[in-house]
TIMARVO-116053 format. One record per residue (C-alpha): residue in one letter; x, y, z; residue number from 1. Coordinates in nm, 2 decimals. Each point is the difference from the previous one (the first is absolute). Layout:
# TIMARVO-116053
+------+--------+--------+--------+-----+
: type :      X :      Y :      Z : seq :
+------+--------+--------+--------+-----+
:    A :      X :      Y :      Z : NUM :
...
+------+--------+--------+--------+-----+
END
This chain:
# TIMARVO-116053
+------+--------+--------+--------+-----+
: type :      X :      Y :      Z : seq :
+------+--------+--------+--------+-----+
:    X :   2.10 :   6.54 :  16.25 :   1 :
:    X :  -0.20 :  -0.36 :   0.00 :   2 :
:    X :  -0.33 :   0.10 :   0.14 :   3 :
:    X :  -0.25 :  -0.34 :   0.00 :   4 :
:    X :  -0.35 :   0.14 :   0.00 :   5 :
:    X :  -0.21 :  -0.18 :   0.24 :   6 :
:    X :  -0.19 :   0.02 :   0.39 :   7 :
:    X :   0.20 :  -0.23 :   0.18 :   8 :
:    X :   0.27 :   0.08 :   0.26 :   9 :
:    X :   0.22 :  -0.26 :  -0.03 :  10 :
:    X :   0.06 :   0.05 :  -0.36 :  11 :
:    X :   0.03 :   0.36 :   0.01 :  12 :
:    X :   0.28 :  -0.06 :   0.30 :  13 :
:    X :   0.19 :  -0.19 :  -0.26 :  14 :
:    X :   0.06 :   0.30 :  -0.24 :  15 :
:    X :   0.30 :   0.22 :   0.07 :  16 :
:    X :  -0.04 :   0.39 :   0.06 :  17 :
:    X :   0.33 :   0.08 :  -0.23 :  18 :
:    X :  -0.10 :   0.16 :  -0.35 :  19 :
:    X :   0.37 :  -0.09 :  -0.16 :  20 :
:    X :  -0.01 :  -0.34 :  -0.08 :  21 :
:    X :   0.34 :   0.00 :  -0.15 :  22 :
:    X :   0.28 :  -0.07 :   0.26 :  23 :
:    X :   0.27 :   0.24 :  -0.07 :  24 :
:    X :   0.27 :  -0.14 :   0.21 :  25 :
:    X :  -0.13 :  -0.35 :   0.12 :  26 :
:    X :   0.14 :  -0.16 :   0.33 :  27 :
:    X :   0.18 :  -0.28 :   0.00 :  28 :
:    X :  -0.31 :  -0.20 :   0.13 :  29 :
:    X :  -0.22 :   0.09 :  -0.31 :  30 :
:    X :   0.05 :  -0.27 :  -0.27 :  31 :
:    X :   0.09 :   0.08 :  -0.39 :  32 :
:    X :  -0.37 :  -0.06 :  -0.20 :  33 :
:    X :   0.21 :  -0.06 :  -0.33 :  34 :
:    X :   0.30 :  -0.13 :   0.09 :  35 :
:    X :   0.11 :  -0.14 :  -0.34 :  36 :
:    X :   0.01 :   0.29 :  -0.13 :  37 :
:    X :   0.28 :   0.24 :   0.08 :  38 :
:    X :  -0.10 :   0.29 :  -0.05 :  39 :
:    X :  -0.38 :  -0.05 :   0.12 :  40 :
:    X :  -0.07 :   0.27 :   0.28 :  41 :
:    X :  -0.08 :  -0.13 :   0.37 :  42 :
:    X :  -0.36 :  -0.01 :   0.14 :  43 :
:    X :  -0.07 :  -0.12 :   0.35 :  44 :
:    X :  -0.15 :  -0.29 :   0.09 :  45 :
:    X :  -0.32 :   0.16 :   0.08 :  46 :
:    X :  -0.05 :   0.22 :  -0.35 :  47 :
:    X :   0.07 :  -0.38 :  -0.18 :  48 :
:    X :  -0.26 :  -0.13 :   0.15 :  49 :
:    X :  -0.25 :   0.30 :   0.00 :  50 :
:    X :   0.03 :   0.05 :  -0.39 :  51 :
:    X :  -0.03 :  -0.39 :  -0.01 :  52 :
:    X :  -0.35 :   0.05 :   0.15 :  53 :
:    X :  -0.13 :   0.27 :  -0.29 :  54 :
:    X :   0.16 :  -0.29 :  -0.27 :  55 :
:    X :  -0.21 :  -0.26 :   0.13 :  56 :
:    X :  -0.31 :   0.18 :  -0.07 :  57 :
:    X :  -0.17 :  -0.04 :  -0.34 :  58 :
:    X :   0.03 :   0.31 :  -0.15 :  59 :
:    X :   0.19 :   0.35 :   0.02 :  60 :
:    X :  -0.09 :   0.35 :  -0.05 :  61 :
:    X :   0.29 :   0.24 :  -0.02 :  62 :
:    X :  -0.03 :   0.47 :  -0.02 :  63 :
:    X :   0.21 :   0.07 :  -0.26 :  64 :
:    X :   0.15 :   0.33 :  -0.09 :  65 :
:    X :   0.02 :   0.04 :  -0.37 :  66 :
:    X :   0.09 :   0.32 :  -0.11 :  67 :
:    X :  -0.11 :   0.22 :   0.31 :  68 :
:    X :  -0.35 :  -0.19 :   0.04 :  69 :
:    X :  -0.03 :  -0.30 :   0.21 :  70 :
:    X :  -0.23 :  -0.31 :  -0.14 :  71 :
:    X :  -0.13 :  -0.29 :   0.19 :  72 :
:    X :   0.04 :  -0.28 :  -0.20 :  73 :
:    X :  -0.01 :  -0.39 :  -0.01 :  74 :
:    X :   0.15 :  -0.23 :  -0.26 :  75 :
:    X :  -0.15 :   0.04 :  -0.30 :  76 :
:    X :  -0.18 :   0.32 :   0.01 :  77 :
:    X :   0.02 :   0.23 :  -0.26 :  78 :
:    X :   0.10 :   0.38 :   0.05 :  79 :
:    X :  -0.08 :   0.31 :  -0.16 :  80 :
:    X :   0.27 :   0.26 :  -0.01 :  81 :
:    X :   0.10 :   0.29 :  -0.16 :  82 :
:    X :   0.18 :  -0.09 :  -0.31 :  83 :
:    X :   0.39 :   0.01 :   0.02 :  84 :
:    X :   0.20 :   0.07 :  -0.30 :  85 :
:    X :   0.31 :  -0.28 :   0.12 :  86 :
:    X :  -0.26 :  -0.25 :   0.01 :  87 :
:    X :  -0.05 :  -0.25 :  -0.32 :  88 :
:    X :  -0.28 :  -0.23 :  -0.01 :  89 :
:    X :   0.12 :  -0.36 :   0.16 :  90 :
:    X :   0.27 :   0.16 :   0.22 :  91 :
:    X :   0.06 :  -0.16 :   0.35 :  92 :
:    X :   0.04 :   0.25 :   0.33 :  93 :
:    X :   0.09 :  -0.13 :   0.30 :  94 :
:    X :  -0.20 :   0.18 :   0.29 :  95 :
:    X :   0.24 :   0.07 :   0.30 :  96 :
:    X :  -0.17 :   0.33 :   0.15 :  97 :
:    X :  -0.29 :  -0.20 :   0.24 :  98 :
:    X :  -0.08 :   0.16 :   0.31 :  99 :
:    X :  -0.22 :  -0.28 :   0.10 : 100 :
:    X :  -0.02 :  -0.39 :  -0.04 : 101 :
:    X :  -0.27 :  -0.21 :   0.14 : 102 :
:    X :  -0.30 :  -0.21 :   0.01 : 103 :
:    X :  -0.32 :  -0.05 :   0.17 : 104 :
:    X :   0.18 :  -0.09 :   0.31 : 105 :
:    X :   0.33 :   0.17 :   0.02 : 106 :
:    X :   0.15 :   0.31 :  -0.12 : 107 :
:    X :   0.37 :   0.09 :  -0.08 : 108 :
:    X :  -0.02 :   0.44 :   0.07 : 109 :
:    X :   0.35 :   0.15 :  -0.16 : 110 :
:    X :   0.10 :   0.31 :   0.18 : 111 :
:    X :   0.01 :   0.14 :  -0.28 : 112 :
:    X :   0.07 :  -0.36 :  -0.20 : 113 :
:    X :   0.02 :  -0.34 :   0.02 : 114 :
:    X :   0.31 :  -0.16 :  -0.03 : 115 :
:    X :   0.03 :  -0.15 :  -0.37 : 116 :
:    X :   0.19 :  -0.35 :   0.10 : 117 :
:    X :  -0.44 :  -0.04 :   0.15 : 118 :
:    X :  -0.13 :  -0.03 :  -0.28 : 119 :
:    X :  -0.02 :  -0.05 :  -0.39 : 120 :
:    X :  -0.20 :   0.23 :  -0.25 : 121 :
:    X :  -0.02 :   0.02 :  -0.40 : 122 :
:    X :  -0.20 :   0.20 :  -0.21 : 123 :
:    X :  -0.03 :  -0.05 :  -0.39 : 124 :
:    X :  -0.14 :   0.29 :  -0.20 : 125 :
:    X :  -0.32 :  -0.11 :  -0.22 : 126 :
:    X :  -0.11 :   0.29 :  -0.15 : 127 :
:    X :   0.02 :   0.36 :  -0.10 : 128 :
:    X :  -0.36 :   0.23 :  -0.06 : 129 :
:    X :  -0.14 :   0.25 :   0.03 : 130 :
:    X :  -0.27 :   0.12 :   0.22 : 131 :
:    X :  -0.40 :   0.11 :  -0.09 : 132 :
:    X :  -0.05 :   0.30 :  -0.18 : 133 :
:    X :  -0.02 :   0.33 :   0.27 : 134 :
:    X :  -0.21 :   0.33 :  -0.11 : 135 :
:    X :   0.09 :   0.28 :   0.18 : 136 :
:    X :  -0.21 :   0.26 :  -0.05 : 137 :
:    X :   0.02 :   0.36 :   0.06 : 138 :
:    X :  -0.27 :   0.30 :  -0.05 : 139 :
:    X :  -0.19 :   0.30 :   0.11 : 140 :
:    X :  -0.36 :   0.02 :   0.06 : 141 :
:    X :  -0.15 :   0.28 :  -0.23 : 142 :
:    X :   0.26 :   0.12 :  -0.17 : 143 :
:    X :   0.09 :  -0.29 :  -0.31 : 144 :
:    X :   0.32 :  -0.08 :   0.13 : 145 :
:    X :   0.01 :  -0.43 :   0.06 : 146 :
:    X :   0.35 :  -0.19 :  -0.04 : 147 :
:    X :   0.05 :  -0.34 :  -0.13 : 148 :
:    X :   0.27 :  -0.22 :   0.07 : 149 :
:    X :   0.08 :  -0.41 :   0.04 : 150 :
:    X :   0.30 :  -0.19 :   0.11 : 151 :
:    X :   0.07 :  -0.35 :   0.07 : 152 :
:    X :   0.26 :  -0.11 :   0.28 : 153 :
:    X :   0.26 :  -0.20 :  -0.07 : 154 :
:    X :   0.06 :  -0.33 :   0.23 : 155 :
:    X :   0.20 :  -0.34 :   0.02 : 156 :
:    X :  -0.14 :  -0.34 :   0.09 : 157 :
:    X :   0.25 :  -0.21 :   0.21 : 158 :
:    X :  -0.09 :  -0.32 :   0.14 : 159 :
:    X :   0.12 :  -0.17 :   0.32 : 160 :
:    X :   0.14 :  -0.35 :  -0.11 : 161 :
:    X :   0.17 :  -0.05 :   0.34 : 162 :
:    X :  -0.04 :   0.04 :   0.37 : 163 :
:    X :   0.18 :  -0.23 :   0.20 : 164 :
:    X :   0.14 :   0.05 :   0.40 : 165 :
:    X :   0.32 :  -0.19 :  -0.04 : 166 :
:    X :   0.14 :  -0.23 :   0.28 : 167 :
:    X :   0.23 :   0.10 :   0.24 : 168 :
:    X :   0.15 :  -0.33 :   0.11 : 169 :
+------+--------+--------+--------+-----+
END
């Protein structure tokens, strides 16, 4: 659902109460968004022109599920995730699982995501480290008993490189 953040009524009239903003089974009334291609799916008139309005704005902020954890990211923000062994430094991933897309202004909400023919997003992978050095420490008061033992965590550094709301029509 488009939702347009603001206090006045005749704006807030303007945005439609459905939450699917893919059309199914369009009427014959509702126009084709990308009609040269032929296998593009159909949108009403009215999502075109509502996810027109969050690609005017200057920039986009998508929630991004990556691996059972949503992120809110923007392009190029840098991500710190637990490493992944299928990863290799400088790999592309193309981000489909976003639950929101928005800016200041408007807001695309996926029930539970957003369609991916919205929008655009690529990550590159930087970097793989390791985390600070943990003590955990176990002991018993009195009794000479004490426990020593560090770890470091594992993680991946990906980087968004693109976040783009493509165009409809």
């Amino acid at each position: 659902m488009l939702t347009r953040q603001t206090s006045f009524p005749s704006l807030a009239s303007q945005v439609p109460k459905a939450r699917f903003l893919h059309s199914s089974t369009p009427s014959t009334a509702e126009a084709v968004c990308s009609s040269e291609l032929q296998n593009a799916p159909k949108f009403s008139p009215t999502t075109c022109q509502l996810v027109d309005k969050v690609r005017q704005q200057l920039r986009y902020f998508a929630v991004v599920q990556i691996k059972g954890r949503k992120y809110t990211v923007t392009e190029n923000d840098t991500l710190i995730l637990n490493r992944s062994d299928e990863l290799k430094i400088g790999d592309a991933l193309k981000l489909d699982r976003v639950s929101e897309l928005g800016s200041a202004d408007y807001s695309i909400i996926g029930s539970p995501f957003v369609s991916p023919e919205f929008y655009d997003i690529q990550a590159t992978v930087i970097e793989h480290t390791r985390s600070p050095k943990f003590a955990v420490i176990k002991f018993k008061k009195r009794k000479g008993y004490r426990r020593e033992h560090h770890y470091r965590n594992y993680y991946s550094l990906i980087k968004i490189t693109k976040l783009e709301v493509k165009k409809l029509n």
